[in-house]
Every structure is written in structure tokens, then in C-alpha cells.
FIROVEX-132263 format. One record per residue (C-alpha): residue number from 0; chain; y, x negated, z. Coordinates in Angstrom, 2 decimals, padded with zeros to 5 digits. Layout:
seq:NUM&mol:A&y:Y&x:X&z:Z
...
END
This chain:
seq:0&mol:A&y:-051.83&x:045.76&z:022.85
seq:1&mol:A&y:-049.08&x:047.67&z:020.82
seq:2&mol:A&y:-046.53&x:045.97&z:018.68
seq:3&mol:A&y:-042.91&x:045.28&z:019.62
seq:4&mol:A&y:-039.85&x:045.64&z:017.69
seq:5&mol:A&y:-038.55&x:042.04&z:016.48
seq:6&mol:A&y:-035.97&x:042.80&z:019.14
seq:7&mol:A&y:-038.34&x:042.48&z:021.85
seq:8&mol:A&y:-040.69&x:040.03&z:023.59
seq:9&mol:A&y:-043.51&x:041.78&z:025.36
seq:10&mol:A&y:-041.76&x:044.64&z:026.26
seq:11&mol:A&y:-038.47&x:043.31&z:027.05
seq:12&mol:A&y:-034.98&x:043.41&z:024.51
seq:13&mol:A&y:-033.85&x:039.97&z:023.64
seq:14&mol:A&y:-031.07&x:038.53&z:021.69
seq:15&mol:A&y:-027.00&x:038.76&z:022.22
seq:16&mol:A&y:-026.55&x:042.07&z:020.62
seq:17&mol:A&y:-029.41&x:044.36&z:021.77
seq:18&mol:A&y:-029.54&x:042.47&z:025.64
seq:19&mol:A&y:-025.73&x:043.39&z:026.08
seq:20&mol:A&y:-025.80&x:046.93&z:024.44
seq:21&mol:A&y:-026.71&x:048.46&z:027.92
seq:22&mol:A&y:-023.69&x:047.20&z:030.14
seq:23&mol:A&y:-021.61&x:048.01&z:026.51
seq:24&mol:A&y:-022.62&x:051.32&z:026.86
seq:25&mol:A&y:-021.68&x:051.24&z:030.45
seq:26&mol:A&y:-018.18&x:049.99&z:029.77
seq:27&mol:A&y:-016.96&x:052.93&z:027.84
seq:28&mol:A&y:-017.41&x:055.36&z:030.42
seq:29&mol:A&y:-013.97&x:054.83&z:031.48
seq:30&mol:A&y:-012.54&x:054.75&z:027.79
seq:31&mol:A&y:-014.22&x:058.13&z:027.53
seq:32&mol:A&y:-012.41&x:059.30&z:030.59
seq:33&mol:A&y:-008.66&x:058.06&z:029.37
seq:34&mol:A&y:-009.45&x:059.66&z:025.55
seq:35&mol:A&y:-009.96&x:063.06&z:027.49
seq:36&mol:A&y:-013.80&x:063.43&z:026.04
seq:37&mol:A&y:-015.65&x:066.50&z:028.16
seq:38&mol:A&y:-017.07&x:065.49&z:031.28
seq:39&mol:A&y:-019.31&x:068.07&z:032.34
seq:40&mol:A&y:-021.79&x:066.85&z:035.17
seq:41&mol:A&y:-024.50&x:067.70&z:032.23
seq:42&mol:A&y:-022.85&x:065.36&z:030.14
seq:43&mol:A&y:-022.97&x:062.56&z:032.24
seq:44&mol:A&y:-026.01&x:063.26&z:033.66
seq:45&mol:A&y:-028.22&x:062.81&z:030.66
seq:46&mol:A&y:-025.35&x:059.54&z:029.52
seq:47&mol:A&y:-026.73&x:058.23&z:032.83
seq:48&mol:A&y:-030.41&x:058.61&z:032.54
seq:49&mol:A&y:-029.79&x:056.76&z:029.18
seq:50&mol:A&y:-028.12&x:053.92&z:031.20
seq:51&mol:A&y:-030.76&x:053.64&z:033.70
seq:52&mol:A&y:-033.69&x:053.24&z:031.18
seq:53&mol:A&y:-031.88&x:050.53&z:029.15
seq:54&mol:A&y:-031.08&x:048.79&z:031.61
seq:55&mol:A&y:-034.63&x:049.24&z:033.18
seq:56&mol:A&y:-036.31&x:048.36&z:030.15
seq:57&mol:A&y:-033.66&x:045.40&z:030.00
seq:58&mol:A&y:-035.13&x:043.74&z:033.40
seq:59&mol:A&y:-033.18&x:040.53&z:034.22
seq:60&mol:A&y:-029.54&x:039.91&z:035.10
seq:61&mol:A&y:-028.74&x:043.67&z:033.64
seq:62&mol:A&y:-030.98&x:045.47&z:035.52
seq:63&mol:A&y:-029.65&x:043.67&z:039.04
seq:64&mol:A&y:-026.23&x:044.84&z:037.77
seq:65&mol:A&y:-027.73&x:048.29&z:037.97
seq:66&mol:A&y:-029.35&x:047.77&z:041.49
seq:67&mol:A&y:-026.04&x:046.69&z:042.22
seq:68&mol:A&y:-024.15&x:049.45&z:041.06
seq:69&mol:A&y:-026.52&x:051.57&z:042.94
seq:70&mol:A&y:-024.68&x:051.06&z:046.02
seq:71&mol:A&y:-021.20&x:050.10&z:045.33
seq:72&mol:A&y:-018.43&x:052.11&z:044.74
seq:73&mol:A&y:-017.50&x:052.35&z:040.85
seq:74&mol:A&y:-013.74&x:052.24&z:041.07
seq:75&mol:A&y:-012.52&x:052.91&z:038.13
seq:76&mol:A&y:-015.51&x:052.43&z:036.00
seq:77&mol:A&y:-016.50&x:056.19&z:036.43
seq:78&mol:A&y:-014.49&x:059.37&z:036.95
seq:79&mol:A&y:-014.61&x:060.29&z:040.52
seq:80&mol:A&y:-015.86&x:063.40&z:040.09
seq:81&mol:A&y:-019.39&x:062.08&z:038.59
seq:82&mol:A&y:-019.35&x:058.58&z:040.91
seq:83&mol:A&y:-022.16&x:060.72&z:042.62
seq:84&mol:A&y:-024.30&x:061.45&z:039.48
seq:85&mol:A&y:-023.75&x:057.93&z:038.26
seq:86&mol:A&y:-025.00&x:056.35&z:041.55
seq:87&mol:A&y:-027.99&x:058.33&z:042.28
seq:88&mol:A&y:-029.59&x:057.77&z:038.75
seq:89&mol:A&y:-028.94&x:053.89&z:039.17
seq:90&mol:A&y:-030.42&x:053.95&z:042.43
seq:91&mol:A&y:-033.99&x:054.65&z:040.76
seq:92&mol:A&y:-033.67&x:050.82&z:039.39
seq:93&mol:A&y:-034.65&x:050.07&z:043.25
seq:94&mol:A&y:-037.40&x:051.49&z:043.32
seq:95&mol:A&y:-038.52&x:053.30&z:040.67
seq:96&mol:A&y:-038.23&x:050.80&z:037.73
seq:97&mol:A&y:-039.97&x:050.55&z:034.51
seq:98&mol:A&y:-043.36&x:048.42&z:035.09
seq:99&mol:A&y:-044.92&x:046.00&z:032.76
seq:100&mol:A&y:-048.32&x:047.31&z:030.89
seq:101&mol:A&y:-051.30&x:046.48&z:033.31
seq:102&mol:A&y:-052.67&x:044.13&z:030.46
seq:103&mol:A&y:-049.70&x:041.49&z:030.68
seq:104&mol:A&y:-049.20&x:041.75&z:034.61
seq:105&mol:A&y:-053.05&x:040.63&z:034.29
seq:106&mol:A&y:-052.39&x:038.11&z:031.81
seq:107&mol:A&y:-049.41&x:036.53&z:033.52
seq:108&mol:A&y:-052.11&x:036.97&z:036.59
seq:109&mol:A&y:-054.94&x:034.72&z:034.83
seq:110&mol:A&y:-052.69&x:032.18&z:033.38
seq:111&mol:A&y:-050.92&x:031.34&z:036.98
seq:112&mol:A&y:-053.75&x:031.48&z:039.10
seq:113&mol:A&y:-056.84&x:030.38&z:036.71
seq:114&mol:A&y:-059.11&x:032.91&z:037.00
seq:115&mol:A&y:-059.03&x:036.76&z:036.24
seq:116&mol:A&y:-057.47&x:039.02&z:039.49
seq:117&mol:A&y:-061.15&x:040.71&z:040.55
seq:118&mol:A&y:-062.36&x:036.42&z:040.94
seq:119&mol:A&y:-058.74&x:035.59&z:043.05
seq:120&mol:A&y:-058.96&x:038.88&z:045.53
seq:121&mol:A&y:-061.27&x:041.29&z:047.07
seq:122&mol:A&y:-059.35&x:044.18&z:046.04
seq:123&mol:A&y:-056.33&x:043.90&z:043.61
seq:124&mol:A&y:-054.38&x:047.29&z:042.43
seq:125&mol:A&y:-053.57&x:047.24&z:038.72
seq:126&mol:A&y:-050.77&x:049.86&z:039.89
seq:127&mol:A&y:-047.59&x:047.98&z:040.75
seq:128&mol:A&y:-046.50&x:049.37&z:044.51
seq:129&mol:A&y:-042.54&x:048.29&z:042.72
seq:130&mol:A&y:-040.96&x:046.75&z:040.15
seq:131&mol:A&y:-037.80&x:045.20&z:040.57
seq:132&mol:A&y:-035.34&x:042.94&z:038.03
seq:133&mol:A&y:-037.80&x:039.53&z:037.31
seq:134&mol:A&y:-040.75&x:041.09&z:038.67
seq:135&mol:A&y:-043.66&x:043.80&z:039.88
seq:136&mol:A&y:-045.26&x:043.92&z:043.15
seq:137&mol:A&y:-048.74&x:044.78&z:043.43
seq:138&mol:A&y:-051.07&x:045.28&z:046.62
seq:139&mol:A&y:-053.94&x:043.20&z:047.01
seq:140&mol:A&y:-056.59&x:042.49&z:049.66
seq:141&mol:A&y:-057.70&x:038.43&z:050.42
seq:142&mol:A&y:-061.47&x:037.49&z:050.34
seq:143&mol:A&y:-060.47&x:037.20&z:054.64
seq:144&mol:A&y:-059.40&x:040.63&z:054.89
seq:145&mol:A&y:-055.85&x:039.71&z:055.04
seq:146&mol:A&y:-053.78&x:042.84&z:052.89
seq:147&mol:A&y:-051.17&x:040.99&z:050.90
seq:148&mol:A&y:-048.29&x:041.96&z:048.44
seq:149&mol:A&y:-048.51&x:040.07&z:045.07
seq:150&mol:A&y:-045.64&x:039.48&z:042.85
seq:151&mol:A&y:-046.01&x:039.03&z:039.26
seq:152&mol:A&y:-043.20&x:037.56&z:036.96
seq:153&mol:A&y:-042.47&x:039.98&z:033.46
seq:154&mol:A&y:-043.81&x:037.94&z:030.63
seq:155&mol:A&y:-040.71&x:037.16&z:028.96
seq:156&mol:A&y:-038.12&x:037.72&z:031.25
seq:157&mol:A&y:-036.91&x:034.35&z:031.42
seq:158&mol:A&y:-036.18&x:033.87&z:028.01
seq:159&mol:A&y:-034.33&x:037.20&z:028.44
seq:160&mol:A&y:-032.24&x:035.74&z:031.55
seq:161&mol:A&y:-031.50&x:032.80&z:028.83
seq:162&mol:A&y:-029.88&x:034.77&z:026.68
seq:163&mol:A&y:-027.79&x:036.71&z:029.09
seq:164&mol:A&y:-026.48&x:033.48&z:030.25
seq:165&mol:A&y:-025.64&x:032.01&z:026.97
seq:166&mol:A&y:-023.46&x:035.47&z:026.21
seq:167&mol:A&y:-020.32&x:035.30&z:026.38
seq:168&mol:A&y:-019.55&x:038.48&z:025.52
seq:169&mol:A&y:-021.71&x:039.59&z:027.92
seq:170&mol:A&y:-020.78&x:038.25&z:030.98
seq:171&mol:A&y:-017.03&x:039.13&z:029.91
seq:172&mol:A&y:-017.94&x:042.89&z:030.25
seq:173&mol:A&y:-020.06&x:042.58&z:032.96
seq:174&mol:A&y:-016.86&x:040.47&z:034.65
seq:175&mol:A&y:-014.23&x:043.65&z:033.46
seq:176&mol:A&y:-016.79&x:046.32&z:034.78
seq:177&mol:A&y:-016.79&x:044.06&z:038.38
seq:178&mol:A&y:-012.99&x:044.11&z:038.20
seq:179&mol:A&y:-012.90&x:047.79&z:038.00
seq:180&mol:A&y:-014.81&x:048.53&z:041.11
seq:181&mol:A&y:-013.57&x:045.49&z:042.98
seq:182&mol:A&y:-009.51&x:045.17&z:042.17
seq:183&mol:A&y:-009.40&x:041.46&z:044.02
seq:184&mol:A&y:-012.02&x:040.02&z:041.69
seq:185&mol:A&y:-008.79&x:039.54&z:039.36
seq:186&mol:A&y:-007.81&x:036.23&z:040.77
seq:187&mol:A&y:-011.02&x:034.88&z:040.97
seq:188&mol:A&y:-012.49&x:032.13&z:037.66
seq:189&mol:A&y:-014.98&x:034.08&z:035.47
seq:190&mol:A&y:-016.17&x:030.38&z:034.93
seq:191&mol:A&y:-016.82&x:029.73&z:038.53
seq:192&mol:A&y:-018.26&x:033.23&z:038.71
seq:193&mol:A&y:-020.73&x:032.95&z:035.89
seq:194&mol:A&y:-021.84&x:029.24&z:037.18
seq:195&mol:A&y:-023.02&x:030.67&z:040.68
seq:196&mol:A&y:-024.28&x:033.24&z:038.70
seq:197&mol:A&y:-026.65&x:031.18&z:036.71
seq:198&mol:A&y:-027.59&x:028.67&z:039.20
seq:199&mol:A&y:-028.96&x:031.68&z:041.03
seq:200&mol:A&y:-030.48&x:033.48&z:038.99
seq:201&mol:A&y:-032.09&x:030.40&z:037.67
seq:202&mol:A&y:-033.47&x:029.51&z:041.17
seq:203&mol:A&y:-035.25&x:033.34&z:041.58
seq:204&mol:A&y:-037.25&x:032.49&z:038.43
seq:205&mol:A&y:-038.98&x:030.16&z:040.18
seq:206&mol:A&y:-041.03&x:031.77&z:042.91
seq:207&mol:A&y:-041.87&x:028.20&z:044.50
seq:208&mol:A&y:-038.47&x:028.13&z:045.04
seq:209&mol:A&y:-038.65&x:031.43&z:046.94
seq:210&mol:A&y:-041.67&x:031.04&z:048.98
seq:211&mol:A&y:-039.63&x:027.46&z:050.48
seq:212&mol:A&y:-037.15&x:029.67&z:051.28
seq:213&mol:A&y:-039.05&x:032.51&z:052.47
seq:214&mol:A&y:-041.22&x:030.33&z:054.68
seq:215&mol:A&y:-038.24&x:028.42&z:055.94
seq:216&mol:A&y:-036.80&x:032.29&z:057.68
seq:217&mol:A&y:-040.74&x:032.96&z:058.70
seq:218&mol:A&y:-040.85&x:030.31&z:060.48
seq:219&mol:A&y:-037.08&x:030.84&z:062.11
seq:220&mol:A&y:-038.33&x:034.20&z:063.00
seq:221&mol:A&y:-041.58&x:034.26&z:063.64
seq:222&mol:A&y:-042.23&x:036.55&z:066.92
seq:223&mol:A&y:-038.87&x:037.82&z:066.45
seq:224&mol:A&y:-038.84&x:041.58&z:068.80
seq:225&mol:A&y:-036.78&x:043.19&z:066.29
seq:226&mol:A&y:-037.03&x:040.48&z:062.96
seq:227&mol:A&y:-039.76&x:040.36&z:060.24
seq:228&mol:A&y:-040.21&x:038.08&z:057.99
seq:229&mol:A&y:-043.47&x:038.45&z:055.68
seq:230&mol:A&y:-045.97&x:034.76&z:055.58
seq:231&mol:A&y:-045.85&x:033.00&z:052.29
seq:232&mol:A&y:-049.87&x:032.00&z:051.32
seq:233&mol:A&y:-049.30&x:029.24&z:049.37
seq:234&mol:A&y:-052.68&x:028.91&z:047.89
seq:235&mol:A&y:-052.02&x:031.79&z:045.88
seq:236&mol:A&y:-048.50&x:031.25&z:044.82
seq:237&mol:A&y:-047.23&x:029.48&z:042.00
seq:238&mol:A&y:-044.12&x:029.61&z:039.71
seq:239&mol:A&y:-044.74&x:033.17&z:038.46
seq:240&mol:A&y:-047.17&x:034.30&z:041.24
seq:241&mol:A&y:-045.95&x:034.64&z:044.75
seq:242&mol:A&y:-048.48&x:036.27&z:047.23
seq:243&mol:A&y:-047.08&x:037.43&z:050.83
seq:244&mol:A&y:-048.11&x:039.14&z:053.85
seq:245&mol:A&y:-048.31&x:042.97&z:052.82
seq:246&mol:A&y:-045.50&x:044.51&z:054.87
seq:247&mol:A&y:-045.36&x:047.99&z:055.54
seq:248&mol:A&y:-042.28&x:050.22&z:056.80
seq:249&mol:A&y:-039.86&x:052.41&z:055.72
seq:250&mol:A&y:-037.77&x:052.46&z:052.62
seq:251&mol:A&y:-033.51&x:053.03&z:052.98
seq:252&mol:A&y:-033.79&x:056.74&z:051.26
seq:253&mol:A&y:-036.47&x:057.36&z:053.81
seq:254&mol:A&y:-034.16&x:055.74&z:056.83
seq:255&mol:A&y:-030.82&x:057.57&z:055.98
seq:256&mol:A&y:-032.58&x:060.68&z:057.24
seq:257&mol:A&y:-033.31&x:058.84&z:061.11
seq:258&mol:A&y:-031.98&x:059.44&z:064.05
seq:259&mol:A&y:-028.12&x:057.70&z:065.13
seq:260&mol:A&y:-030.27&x:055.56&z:067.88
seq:261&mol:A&y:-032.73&x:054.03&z:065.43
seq:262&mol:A&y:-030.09&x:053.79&z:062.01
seq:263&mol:A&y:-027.93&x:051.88&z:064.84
seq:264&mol:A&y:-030.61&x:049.32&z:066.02
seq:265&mol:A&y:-031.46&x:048.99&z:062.30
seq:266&mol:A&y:-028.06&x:047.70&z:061.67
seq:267&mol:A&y:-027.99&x:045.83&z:064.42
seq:268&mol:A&y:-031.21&x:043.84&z:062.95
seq:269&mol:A&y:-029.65&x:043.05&z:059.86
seq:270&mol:A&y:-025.96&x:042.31&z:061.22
seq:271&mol:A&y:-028.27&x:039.49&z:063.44
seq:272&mol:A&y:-030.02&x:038.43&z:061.00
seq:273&mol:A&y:-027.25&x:037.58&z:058.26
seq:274&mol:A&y:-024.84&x:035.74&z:061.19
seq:275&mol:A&y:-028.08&x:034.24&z:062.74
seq:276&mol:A&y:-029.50&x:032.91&z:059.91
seq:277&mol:A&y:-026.14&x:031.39&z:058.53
seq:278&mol:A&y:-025.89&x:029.78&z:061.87
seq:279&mol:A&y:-029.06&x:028.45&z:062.98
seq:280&mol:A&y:-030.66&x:028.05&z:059.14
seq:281&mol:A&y:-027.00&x:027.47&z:057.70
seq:282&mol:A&y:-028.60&x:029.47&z:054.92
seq:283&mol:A&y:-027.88&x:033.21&z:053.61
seq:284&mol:A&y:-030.37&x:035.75&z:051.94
seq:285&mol:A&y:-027.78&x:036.77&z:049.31
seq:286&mol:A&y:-029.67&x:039.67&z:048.08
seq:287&mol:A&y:-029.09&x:042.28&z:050.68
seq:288&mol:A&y:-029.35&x:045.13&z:048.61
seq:289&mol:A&y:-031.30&x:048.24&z:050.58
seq:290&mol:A&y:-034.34&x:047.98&z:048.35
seq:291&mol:A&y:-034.68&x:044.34&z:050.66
seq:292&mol:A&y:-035.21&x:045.74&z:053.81
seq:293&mol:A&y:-037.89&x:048.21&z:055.31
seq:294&mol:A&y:-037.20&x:050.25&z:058.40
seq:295&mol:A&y:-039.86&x:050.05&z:061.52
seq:296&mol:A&y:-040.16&x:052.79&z:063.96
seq:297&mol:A&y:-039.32&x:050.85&z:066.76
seq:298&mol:A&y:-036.05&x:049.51&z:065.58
seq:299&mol:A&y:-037.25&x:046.56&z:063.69
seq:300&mol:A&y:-036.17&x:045.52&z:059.97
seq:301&mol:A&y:-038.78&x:043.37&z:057.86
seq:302&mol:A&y:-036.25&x:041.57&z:055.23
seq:303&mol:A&y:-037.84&x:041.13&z:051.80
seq:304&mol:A&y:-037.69&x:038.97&z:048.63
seq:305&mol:A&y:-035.18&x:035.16&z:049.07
seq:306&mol:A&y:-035.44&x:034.65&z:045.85
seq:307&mol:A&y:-031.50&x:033.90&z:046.23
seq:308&mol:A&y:-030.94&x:032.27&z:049.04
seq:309&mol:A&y:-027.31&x:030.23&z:049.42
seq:310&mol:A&y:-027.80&x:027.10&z:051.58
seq:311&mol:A&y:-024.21&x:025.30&z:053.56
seq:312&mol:A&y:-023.34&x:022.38&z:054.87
seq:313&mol:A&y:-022.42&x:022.57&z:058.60
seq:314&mol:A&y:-018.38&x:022.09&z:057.84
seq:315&mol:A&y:-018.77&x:025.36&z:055.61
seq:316&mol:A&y:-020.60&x:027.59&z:058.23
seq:317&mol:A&y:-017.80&x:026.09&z:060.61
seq:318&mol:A&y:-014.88&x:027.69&z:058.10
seq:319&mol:A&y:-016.51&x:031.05&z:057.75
seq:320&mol:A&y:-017.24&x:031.09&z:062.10
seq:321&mol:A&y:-013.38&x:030.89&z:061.94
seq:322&mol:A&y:-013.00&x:033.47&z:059.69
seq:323&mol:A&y:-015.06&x:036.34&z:061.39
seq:324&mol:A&y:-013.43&x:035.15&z:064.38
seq:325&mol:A&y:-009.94&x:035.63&z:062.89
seq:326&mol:A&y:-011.66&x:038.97&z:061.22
seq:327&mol:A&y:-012.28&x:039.93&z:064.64
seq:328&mol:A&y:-008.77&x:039.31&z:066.08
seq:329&mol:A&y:-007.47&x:041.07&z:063.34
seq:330&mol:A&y:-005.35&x:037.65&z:063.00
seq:331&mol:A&y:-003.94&x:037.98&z:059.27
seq:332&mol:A&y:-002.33&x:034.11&z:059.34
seq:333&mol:A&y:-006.03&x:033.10&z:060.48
seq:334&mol:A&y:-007.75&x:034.66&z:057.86
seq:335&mol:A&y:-005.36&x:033.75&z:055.58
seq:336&mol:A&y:-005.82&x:029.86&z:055.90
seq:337&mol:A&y:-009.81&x:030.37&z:056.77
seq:338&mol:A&y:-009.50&x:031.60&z:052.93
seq:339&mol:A&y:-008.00&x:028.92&z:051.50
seq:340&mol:A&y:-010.10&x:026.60&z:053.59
seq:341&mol:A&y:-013.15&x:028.03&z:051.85
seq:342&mol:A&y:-011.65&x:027.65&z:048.37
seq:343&mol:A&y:-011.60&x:031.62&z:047.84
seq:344&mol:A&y:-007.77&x:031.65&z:046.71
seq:345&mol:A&y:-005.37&x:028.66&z:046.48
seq:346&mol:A&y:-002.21&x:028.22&z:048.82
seq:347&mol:A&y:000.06&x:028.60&z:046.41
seq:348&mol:A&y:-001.64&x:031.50&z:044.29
seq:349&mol:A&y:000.36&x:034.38&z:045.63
seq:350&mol:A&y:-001.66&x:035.78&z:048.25
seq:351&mol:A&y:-000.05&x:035.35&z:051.62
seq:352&mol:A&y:-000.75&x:036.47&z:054.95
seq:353&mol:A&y:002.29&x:039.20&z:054.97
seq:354&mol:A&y:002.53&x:040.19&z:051.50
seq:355&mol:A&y:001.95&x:038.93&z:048.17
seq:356&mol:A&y:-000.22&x:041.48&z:046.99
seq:357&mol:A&y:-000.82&x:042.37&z:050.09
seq:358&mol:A&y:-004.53&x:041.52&z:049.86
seq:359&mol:A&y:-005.13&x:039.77&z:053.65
seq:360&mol:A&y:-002.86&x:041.89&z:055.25
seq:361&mol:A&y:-004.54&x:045.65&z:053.71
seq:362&mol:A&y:-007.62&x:044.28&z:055.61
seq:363&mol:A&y:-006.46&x:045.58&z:058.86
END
């Protein structure tokens, strides 16, 4: 196996300084910008690339800020006239990551599961199918027959996850480059931000934690006409090993190009599926980036990986029924106290229903 730089741990940068050099680098695009640096598409281009492998190579909390970024508007972050540039190289982090070398997804493989992948299935593909922020996905076949999907943890990443949430520094850049794309984020607690944060993030690096919470929308939806949820086999799923029922469909790059008929039952899947599931399950997948979901022919969605899933108590699901009701009547005093209700901003903190800074009220 080749050696790694004292700044990395099988494969992946660790430390304060080399972990948040990636979303540093990110951060100056917009100092660039105001210093009136050149800005041809070239430019940025190749600056992006640059961005996308770091934060690739990076895996972890940065590279879900990338996935992220993939499909949000920048705001300010990024000139407008290279928001376009900027977001298609990011969107590669979905599906088109950096994998581990074959030897530690193997490793990682032997040491979960006690015995080498050629003993555990029938067929097993050393070539991962996609790699995504914690881990790889590789397809495999059971001794039944059955084709499953098997997800492998990165060697490492953990301790890399660590770090990110024990820097400061970090997290205060990722929490200005959030308040340049979204302006509202400016009266929310960095505190409270980074504590969901990290309770979440700790939760999806334990895949047993995931397959409960994968099962528990399986079984919700099992039989569903237009809702898939993949099985969980539990015998061959452990903290850094989760095996699934292989799911086939189409990817979101691949669906953008469908027909209006079949793009509109797709959203109508996953519109159903969010409200459905926070009402029946009183629990929320809150991963929904596009690399989640893959796109049937016949108007079905199969939603992927709940490795963060967000679970309420029945008096919260209650307050946010009354706010997509009030949402829905376009009822600015409604929504107003369904905010405060759910904690979001405080009565007294300057956002009102009629002005203020006009936050409720620009909604409609």
C-alpha cells in the first residue's frame, strides 16, 4: 500500500489546518471578486476543479458542503456570471467522487464482517458503483441470488469528521459561506447550528443507526405504487457495513432530460413522501439532495441513504401542519407565530409579520 503524507490517514487529510484549507479556499472567491482579480470562465474553471478534488479527497462534513453547494444557489459566494461553472463542477461530488483504494474498502470489508468479501457474497465488485461523503457503494450478489448494494465506511473518515467538529475556525467559514447564499441564516445561533450539525453527522457514522431508520420507512412503504424504499439485510450490516436491496433507476442528470408528465409524477413522489413520512412516521429523511433519489419509468422514486433522519414529537409535527397550512393561505400573521412556535426566531427579535426585515412577509 503506498505511504501517506503525515497529514493524512489512509487517504484522507486530517488535522485543523489542512481539513479546513478546502472551504478556505472556497471563501475567497468572493474577496477575489471585490479586489477586481480577472475572472475569465478559464480562470474559474480550473479554481473550481481544484475545489472539487480537495474537497473530494477531504470526504466528511466538507465534501457534503460540496454536494450541497451542488444544488443551491451561491449568493454572493460566487460572481454570477460563473455560479454556472461553479455548480456543475461541484455537482461531480454526487456522483462522481474520489473512491477509496480497493485494498482498504476490502480491509474495512474483512474487519466488519469477519471473513474476506469472495467468503461473505457470491459475487462482490471491487469497483465502487458511487462514492459519496462517509462512504462507497459497491454491488454485490447474496449466496440466495438476491443482488444487493453494499456500503463501505472510508477508513478514517471518522476521525476526520472529529476534527471538523472540534474546528472552530472551520465551522465559522463554513457558517459565513452559508450566510452568503442564504441572507436569513444571519439571525440564526452558529452554536445551535453546529450542535444539530454534529449530532447528525455523528448519527450517519453509524450505519446501525441507518439501517433502524431505513427499515423503519421500508416497512411504512412497503408496496407503496409510486414509493421505494430499498430492504435493510441485517445479517450483513454492521457499524461500517450496511448491505441493502440493490435498487436500480434513474439518476437526477439522467431525469432532467424526461418528459413534463413523468418529471411531474416524480415530484409528486417525493412532495408525498417528505409530508407523509413527517406525518405518519413523525420522522424526516433530511438528506434530500438529488444524488438520494432514483427516477423509475413509471413514475416511481426509490429514496436512498437515512443516514440523517430527524425524528418529532407529535406537538412538533402539529406546529409545522400549521405552518404549511398558513404557507398555503398565504396567511403572513400565521406563519409568523407558527415560527416562533417552532423556536426558528424569537417574538421579540425583529422579524414581524408586516415588516421588520421583511422576512415573513417577502415569502408571498
Amino acid at each position: 500500500m503506498a505511504d501517506h503524507p503525515p497529514w493524512e490517514r489512509d487517504g484522507i487529510p486530517v488535522g485543523r489546518v489542512h481539513r479546513a484549507a478546502p472551504v478556505l479556499g472556497a471563501a475567497v472567491i468572493g474577496a477575489l471578486r471585490r479586489r477586481g482579480r480577472p475572472r475569465e470562465p478559464e480562470a474559474y474553471a480550473r479554481r473550481a476543479e481544484r475545489y472539487v478534488e480537495l474537497l473530494g479527497r477531504s470526504k466528511g462534513a466538507l465534501m457534503k458542503a460540496g454536494q450541497i453547494l451542488s444544488y443551491v444557489p451561491f449568493g454572493t459566494a460566487v460572481p454570477e456570471e460563473t455560479r454556472a461553472i461553479f455548480q456543475a463542477a461541484m455537482a461531480r461530488l454526487r456522483a462522481d467522487a474520489p473512491p477509496m483504494a480497493p485494498e482498504l474498502a476490502a480491509g474495512v470489508l474483512r474487519e466488519e464482517l469477519g471473513a474476506p468479501a469472495e467468503k461473505i457474497f457470491a459475487e462482490f465488485c471491487p469497483r465502487p458503483m458511487a462514492a459519496a461523503s462517509i462512504g462507497q457503494v459497491h454491488a454485490a450478489r447474496l449466496p440466495d441470488g438476491r443482488a444487493v448494494a453494499v456500503k463501505i465506511q472510508y477508513p478514517g473518515v471518522a476521525e476526520a469528521i472529529r476534527d471538523d467538529l472540534r474546528n472552530a475556525e472551520l465551522l465559522a467559514v463554513l457558517f459565513q459561506l452559508l450566510r452568503s447564499i442564504v441572507p436569513g441564516l444571519t439571525r440564526l445561533d452558529p452554536r445551535e447550528i453546529a450542535q444539530e450539525i454534529s449530532e447528525r453527522i455523528a448519527e450517519e457514522l453509524d450505519y446501525r443507526i441507518e439501517a433502524s431508520n431505513q427499515q423503519l420507512f421500508a416497512d411504512a412503504y412497503r408496496g407503496h405504487p409510486f414509493i421505494a424504499v430499498p430492504e435493510i439485510i441485517p445479517e450483513r450490516s454492521t457499524r461500517r457495513v450496511l448491505t441493502q436491496q440493490l435498487a436500480e433507476g434513474l439518476p437526477w442528470e439522467a431525469a432532467l432530460s424526461a418528459h413534463q408528465r413523468l418529471r411531474d409524477a416524480w415530484g409528486e413522489a417525493i412532495y408525498r413522501f417528505a409530508f407523509w413520512s413527517l406525518r405518519r412516521l413523525r420522522a424526516f429523511n433530511a438528506d434530500p439532495h438529488p444524488g438520494n433519489y432514483l427516477f423509475r419509468p413509471d413514475g416511481s422514486v426509490v429514496f436512498l441513504d437515512f443516514g440523517c433522519v430527524k425524528r418529532f414529537d407529535a406537538e412538533q409535527v402539529a406546529q409545522m401542519w400549521d405552518l404549511a397550512r398558513a404557507v398555503v393561505r398565504q396567511d403572513a400573521g400565521a406563519l409568523w407565530h407558527a415560527i416562533v412556535e417552532l423556536g426558528v426566531f424569537a417574538a421579540t427579535g425583529g422579524v414581524t409579520p408586516a415588516g421588520g426585515p421583511g422576512m415573513v412577509q417577502r415569502l408571498f
